[in-house]
C-alpha positions as CSV (number, residue, x, y, z in Angstrom):
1,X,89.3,113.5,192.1
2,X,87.3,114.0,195.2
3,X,89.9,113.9,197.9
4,X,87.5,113.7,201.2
5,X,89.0,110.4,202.5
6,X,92.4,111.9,202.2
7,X,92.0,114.6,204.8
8,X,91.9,114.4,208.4
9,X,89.4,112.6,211.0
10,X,87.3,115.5,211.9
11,X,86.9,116.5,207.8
12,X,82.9,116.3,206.8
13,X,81.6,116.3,203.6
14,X,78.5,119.1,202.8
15,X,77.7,119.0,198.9
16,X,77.5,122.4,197.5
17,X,74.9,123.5,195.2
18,X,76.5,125.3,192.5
19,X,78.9,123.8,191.2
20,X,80.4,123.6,187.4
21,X,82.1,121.9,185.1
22,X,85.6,119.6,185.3
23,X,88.8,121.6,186.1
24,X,92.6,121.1,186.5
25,X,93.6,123.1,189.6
26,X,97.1,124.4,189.4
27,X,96.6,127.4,192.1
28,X,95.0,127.8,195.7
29,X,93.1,130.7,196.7
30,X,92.3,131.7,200.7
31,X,89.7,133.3,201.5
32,X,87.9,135.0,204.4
33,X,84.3,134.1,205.1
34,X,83.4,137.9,206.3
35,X,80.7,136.2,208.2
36,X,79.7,135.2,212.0
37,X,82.0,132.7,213.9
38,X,79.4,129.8,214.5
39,X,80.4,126.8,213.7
40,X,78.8,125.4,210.4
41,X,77.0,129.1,209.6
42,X,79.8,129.6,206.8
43,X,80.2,126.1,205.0
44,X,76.0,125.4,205.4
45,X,75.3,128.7,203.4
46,X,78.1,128.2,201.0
47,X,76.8,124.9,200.4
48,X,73.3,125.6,200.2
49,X,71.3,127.3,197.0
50,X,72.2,130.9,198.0
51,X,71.4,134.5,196.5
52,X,75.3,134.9,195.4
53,X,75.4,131.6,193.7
54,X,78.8,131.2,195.8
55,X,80.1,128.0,196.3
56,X,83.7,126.5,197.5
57,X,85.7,123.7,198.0
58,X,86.9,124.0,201.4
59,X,85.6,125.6,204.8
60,X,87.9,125.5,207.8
61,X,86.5,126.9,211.2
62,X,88.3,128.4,213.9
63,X,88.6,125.5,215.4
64,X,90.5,124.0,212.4
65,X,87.2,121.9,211.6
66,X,87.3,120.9,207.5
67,X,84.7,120.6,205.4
68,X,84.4,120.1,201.9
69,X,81.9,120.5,199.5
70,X,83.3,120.6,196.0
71,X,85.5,118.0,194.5
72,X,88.6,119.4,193.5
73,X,88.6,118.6,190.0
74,X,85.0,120.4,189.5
75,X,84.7,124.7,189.2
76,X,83.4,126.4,192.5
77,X,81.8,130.0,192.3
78,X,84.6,131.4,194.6
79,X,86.7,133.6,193.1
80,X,84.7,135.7,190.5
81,X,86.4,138.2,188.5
82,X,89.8,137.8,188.9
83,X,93.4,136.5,187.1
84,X,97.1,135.5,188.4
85,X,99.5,135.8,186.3
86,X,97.6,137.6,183.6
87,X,95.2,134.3,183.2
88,X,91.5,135.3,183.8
89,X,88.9,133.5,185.7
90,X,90.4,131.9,188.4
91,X,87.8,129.6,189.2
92,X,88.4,127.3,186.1
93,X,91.6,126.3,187.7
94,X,91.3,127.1,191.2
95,X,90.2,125.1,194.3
96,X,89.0,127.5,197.0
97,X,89.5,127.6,200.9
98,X,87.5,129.6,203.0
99,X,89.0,130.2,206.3
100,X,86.4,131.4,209.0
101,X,86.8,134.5,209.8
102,X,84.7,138.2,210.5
103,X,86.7,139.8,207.6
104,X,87.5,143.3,207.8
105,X,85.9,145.7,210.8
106,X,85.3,149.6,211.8
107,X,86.9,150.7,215.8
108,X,84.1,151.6,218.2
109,X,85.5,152.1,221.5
110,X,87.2,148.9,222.6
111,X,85.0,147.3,220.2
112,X,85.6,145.7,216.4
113,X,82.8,145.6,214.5
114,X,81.4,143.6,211.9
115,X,79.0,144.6,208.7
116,X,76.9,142.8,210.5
117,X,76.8,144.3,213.7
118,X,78.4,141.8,215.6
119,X,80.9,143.4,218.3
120,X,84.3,142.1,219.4
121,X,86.3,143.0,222.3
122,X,90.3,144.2,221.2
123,X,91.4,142.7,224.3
124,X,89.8,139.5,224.2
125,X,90.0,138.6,220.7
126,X,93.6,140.0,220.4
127,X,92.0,142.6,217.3
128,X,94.6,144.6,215.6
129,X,94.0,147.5,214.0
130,X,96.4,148.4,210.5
131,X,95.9,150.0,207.2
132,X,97.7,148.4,203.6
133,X,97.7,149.3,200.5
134,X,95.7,146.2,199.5
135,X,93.1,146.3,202.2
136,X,92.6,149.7,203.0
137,X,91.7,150.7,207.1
138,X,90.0,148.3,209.1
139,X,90.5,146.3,212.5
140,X,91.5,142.6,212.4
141,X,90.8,139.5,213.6
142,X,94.2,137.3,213.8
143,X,93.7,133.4,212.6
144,X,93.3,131.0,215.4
145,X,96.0,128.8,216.0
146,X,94.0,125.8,214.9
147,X,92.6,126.6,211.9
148,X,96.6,127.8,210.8
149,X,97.0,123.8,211.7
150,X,94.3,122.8,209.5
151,X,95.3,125.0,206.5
152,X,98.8,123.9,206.8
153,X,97.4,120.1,206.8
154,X,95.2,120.7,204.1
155,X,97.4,121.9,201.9
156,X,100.4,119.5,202.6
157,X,97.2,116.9,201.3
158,X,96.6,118.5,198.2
159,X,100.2,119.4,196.8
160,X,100.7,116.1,197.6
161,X,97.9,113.9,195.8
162,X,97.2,116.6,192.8
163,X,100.2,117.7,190.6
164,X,99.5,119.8,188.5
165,X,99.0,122.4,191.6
166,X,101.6,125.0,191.4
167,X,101.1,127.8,193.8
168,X,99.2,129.4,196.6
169,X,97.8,133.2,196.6
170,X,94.4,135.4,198.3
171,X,91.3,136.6,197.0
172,X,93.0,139.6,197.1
173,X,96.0,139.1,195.2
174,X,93.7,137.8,192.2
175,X,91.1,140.0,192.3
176,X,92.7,143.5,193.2
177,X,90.8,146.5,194.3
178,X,87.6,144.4,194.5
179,X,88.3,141.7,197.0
180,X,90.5,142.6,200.3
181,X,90.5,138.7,201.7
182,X,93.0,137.2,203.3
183,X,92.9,140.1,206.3
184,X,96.5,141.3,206.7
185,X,97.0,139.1,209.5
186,X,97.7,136.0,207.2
187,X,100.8,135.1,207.1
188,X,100.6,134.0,203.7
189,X,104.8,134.4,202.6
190,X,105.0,131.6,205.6
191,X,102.4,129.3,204.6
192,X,103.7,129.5,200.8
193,X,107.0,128.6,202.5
194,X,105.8,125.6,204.3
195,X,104.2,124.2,201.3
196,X,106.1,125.2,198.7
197,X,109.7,125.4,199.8
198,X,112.4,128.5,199.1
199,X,111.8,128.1,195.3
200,X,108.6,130.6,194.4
201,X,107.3,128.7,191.5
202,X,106.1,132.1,189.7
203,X,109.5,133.0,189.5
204,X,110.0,129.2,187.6
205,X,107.0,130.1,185.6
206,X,108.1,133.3,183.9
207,X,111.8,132.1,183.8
208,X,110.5,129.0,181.9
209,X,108.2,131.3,179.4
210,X,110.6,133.5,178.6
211,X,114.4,133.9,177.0
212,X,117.4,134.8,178.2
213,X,118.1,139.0,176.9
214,X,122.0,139.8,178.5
215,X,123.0,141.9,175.6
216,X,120.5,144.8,176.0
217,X,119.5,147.9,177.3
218,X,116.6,149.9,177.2
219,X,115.4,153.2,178.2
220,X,112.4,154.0,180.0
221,X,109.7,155.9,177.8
222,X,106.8,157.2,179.8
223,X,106.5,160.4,178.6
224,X,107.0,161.8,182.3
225,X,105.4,159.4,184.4
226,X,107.4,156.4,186.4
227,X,106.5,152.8,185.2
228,X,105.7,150.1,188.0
229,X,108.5,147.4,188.2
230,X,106.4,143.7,189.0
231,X,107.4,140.7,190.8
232,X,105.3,138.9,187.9
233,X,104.9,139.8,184.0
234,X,101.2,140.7,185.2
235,X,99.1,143.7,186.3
236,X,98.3,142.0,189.9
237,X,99.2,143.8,193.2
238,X,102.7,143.1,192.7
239,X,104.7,146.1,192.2
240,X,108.2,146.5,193.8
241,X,109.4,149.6,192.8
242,X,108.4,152.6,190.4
243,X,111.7,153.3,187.6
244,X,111.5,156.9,186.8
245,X,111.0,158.2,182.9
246,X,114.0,158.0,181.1
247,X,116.4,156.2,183.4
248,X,118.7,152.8,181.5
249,X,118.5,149.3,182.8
250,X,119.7,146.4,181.6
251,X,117.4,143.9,180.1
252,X,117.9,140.0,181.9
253,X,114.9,138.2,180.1
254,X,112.2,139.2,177.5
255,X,109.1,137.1,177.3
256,X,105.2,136.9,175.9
257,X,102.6,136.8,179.0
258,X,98.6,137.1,178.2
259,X,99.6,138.8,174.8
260,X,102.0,141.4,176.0
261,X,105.2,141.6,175.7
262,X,107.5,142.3,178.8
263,X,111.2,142.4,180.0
264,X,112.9,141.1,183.2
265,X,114.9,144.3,184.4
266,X,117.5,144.8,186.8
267,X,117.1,148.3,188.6
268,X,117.9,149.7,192.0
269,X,120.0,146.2,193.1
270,X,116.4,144.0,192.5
271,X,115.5,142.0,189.4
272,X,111.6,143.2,188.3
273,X,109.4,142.5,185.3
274,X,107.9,146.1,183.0
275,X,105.9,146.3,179.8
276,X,108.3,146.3,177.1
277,X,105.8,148.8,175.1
278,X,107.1,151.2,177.8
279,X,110.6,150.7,176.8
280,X,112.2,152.4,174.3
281,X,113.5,150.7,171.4
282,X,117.1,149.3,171.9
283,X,119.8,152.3,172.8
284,X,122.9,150.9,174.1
285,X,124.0,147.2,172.7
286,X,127.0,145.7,173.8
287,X,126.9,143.0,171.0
């Protein structure tokens, strides 16, 4: 359903060009327009027959302006390459929001500065500068107050009026290495919390696809190396801890995610997904 005449007053409509097929959305991803602050500038060229065929369902400006310009059963071209929870393709069960916003910039002076030349004083835009793991180093442009507003009232719309929507995640988190937006400034962990509530429904997902394991334990085989712990059964930027070659955890849950099997693992006092390949074979049993 197109869900224009849900949102607020000041939402426009701006059909998009390309645009595919019928989808059900069951995640949101947030985006970063890496482009000029003008009002419209983003949503027109998103909307319009462009050279990266990009398209997307939502645009909110700084000043927490909304426009749409896919339905949100239909595919936009705004995730690419890309998977959450080892599903690939995003986009054919996505909606996309595009939050306005310069993206990532280099320090020159008291200056930030765009790809695109465009300068930006620290001290009048509030800029931070800050290196992560997931976006590298760059200065940063916080998200005005309200377009935070707008986001938040957005989303309370849709997880209201479409069901089968299940979580909220970033460009980043689904397409990792390749794609650094949201900035680091996005408090994402508090928006998830707004919408969502204290339940993460990931953690519901892999509990629900998976079976309870109490009675083993397994030994880590890496032949040397450490093996990532995940928040998820999934190879997205998710990693909590490394477990060193050979140490013995106890095995909580074992399930089948995108082909592969994995186990829920208790090490270190946190509860973490591996690879079960990377497990040896049963060692200790207490059956």
């Amino acid at each position: 359903m197109n869900i224009q005449n849900h949102l607020l007053t000041n939402a426009a409509f701006l059909p998009a060009y390309f645009t595919g097929g019928e989808i059900t959305p069951e995640i949101v991803i947030l985006h970063d327009t890496a482009g000029r602050l003008d009002k419209g500038n983003s949503a027109t060229y998103l909307a319009s027959e462009n050279v990266a065929r990009a398209s997307v369902h939502f645009v909110i400006e700084v000043d927490g302006t909304i426009t749409q310009s896919v339905a949100t059963n239909r595919k936009a071209n705004h995730a690419g390459k890309s998977s959450f929870q080892g599903r690939e393709w995003c986009n054919g069960f996505s909606i996309g929001i595009e939050l306005v916003n310069p993206g990532r910039m280099t320090k020159a002076g008291k200056y930030g500065v765009t790809w695109f030349g465009k300068k930006f004083d620290f001290s009048l835009f509030n800029l931070v500068e800050m290196t992560t793991d997931a976006h590298g180093d760059g200065v940063w442009m916080p998200y005005a107050q309200a377009q935070m507003d707008a986001l938040i009232s957005l989303l309370e719309v849709l997880f209201r009026d479409i069901k089968t929507l299940k979580d909220i995640t970033t460009h980043w988190y689904v397409s990792p290495g390749r794609k650094i937006d949201t900035n680091p400034l996005f408090p994402l962990e508090d928006v998830r919390a707004r919408i969502l509530g204290p339940i993460d429904p990931a953690d519901t997902v892999a509990d629900e696809a998976s079976q309870p394991n109490t009675n083993d334990m397994v030994e880590i085989d890496t032949r040397g190396g450490a093996l990532n712990m995940r928040r998820w059964p999934s190879f997205e930027n998710n990693i909590l801890t490394a477990i060193p070659d050979g140490t013995v955890v106890p095995v909580l849950r074992t399930g089948a995610f995108a082909g592969r099997d994995w186990h829920c693992v208790f090490y270190d006092g946190t509860e973490g997904w591996i690879v079960a390949s990377y497990a040896a074979p049963t060692i200790i049993s207490t059956h």
